[in-house]
C-alpha positions in Angstrom: 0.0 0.0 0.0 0.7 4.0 -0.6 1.1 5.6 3.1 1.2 9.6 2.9 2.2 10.6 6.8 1.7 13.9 7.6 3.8 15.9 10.2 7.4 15.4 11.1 7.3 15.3 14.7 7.8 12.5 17.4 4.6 10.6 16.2 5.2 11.0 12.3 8.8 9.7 12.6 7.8 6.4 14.6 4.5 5.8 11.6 7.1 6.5 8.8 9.8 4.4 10.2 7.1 1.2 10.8 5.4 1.2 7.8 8.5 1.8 5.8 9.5 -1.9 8.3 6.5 -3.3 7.2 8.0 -2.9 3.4 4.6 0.1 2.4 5.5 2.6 0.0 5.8 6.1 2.3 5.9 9.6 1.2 6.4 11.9 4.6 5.2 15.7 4.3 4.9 18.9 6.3 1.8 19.6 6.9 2.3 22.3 4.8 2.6 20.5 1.8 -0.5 18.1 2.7 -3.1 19.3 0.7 -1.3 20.0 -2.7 0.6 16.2 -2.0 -3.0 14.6 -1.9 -4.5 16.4 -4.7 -1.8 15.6 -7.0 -0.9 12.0 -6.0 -2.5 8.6 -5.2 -2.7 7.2 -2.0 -4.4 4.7 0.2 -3.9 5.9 3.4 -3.0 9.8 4.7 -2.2 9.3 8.0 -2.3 12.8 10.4 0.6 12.8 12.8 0.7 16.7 12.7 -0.6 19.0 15.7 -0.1 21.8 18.2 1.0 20.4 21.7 2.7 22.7 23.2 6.7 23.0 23.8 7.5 22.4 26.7 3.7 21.7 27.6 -0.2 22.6 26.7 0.8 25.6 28.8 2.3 27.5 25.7 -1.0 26.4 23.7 -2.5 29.0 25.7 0.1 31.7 24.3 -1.3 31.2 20.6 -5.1 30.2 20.9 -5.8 31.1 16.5 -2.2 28.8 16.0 -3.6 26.1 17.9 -7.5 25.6 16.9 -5.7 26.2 12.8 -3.4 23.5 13.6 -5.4 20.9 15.7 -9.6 21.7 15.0 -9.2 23.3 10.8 -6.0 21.5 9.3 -7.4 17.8 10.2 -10.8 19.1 8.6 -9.1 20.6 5.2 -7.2 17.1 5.4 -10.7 14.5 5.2 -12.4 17.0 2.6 -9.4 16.8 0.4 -9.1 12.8 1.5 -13.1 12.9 0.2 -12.3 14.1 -2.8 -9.7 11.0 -4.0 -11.8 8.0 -4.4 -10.2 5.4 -2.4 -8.0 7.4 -0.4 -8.7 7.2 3.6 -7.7 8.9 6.7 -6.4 8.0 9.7 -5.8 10.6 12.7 -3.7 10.8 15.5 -6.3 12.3 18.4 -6.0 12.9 21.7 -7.6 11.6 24.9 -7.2 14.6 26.9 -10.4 15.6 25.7 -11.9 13.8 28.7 -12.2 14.5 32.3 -13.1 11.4 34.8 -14.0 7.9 34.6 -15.1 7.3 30.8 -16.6 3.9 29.7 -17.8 4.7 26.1 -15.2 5.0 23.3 -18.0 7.0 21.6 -18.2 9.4 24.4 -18.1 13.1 23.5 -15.8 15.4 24.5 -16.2 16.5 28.5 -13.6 18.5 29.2 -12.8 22.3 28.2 -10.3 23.4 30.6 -7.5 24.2 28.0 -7.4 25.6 24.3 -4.9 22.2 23.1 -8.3 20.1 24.8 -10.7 21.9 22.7 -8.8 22.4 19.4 -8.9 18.1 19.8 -12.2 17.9 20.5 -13.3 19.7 17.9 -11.8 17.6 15.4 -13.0 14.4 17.3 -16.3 14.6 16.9 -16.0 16.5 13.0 -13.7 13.0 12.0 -15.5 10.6 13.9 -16.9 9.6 10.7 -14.6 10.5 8.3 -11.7 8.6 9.6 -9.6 6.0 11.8 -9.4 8.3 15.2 -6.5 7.4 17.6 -6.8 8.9 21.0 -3.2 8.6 22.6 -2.9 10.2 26.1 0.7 11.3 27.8 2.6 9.2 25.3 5.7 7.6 26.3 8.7 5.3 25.2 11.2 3.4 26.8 14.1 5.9 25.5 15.2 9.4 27.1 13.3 12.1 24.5 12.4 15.3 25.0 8.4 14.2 24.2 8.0 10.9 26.3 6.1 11.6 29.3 8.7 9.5 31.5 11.3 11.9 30.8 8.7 15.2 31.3 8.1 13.4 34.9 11.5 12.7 35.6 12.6 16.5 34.6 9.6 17.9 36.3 11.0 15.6 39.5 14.1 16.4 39.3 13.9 20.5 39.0 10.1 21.7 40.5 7.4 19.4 41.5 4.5 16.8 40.4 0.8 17.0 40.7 -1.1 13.7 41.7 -4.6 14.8 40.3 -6.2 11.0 40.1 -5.9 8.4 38.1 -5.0 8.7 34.3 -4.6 6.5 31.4 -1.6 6.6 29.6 0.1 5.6 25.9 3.1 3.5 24.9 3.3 5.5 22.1 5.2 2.7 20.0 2.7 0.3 20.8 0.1 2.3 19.7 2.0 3.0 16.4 2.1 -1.0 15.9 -1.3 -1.2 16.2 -2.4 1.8 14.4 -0.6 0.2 11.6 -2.1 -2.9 12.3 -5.6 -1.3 11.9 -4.6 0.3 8.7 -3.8 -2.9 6.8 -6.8 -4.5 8.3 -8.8 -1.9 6.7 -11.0 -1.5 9.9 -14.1 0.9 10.1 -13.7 4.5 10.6 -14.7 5.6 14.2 -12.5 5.7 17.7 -9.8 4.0 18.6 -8.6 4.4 22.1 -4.8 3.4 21.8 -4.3 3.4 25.6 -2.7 1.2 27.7 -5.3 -1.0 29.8 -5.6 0.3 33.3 -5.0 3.6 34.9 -2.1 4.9 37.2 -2.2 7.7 39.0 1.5 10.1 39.7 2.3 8.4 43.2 1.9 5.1 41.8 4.1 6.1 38.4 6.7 7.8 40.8 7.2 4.6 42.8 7.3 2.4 39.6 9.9 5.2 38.3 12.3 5.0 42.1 11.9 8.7 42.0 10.9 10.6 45.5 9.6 14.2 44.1 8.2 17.1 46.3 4.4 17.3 45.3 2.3 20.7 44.5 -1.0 21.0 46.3 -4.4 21.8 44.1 -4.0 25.8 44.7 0.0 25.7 43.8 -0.6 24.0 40.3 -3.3 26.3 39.6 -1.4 29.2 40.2 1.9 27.6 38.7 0.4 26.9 35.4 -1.8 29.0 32.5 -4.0 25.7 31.6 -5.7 22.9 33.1 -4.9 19.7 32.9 -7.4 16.8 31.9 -7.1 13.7 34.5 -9.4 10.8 32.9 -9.6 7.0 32.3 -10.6 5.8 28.5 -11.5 1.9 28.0 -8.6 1.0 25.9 -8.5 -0.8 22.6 -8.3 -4.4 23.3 -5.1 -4.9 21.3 -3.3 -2.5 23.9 -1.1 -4.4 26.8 -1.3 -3.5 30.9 -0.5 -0.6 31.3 2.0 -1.5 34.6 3.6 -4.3 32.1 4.4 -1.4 29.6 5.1 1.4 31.8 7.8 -1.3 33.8 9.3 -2.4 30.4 9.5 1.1 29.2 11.4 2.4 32.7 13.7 -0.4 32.6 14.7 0.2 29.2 15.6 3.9 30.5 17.5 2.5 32.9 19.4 0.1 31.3 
């Protein structure tokens, strides 16, 4: 098959590098370059890797509100009407789960939480590709190798040099996992609709420190608050079942830190 990924980031990198393993033909893009690439070429899958997170964190989403809803709510949109328009191109989308808040049990629940401009820029496009195309909802993505994106190494850093927040239990990604089974999905040619691509289980921040043999100082509700410009979304999503435990992936991923 004809992959086009979209976005050069952390996520684009690990779809390129798999499906180029799996021995697909793979163009890679900016996003920049997305529309004119899929009006002018033939593909089978366009898969959306590109977004507006936030460097070092959601926080700086908040900086650049019209950057943010353009990159994460308009540019996925632009990307299934000009997938529509190819016959027998599709689209798969790299979501996000932070769209929640709380204990969710329905992968097609809609979008509950609003407490940050990066949460409703996702949302938005959410619900508009629920339809349109193979939705991925990662949440706090991480690997077992010291980058500047894995959520191990933001804990760790955030340990090391400030303090961590336990807010409740979250569910997390092993964002190479995911990528497998993305990929999987893709050459299955499953249904359009929601894929949770989160680890099975939840963990909440005293439980991750402990698995992580870190001992951080910890900020109280009214210090987070005032230390940070967003909120932050603290939910559980039922997983896809071809996701592993989420305390057998975050241990492997630690070790292999470590090691």
């Amino acid at each position: 098959m004809h992959f086009l990924v979209v976005g050069r980031g952390w996520t684009g990198k690990k779809v390129f590098k798999e499906l180029l393993n799996r021995g697909h033909v793979v163009t890679f893009c900016s996003h920049e370059d997305a529309i004119e690439t899929i009006e002018n070429n033939r593909f089978d899958w366009v898969v959306n890797c590109a977004g507006k997170t936030g460097t070092p964190n959601v926080d700086a989403c908040e900086k650049d509100k019209q950057g943010t809803i353009e990159a994460n709510a308009i540019f996925p949109a632009l990307l299934a009407n000009a997938c529509d328009k190819v016959w027998g191109t599709r689209l798969a989308h790299f979501s996000s789960g932070c769209i929640y808040m709380g204990d969710i049990d329905d992968v097609d629940a809609p979008p509950n939480y609003f407490g940050s401009i990066y949460s409703v820029s996702k949302g938005v496009s959410d619900v508009y590709l629920g339809d349109k195309a193979q939705v991925y909802r990662i949440r706090m993505p991480f690997t077992g190798l010291d980058e500047s994106k894995n959520y191990l190494t933001k804990v760790y850093n955030y340990a090391k040099n400030g303090k961590l927040i336990d807010a409740g239990e979250n569910s997390l990604t092993d964002l190479d996992e995911a990528v497998t089974v993305a990929c999987d999905l893709m050459e299955s040619d499953e249904p359009n609709g929601y894929y949770n691509l989160v680890n099975k289980g939840s963990v909440n921040m005293h439980e991750l420190a402990e698995l992580m043999g870190i001992q951080p100082q910890w900020f109280t509700a009214e210090e987070f608050k005032a230390a940070t410009a967003a909120g932050r979304s603290t939910c559980t999503i039922p997983a896809y079942e071809g996701m592993s435990d989420i305390t057998t992936a975050l241990t492997r991923a630690i070790a292999s830190m470590k090691s």
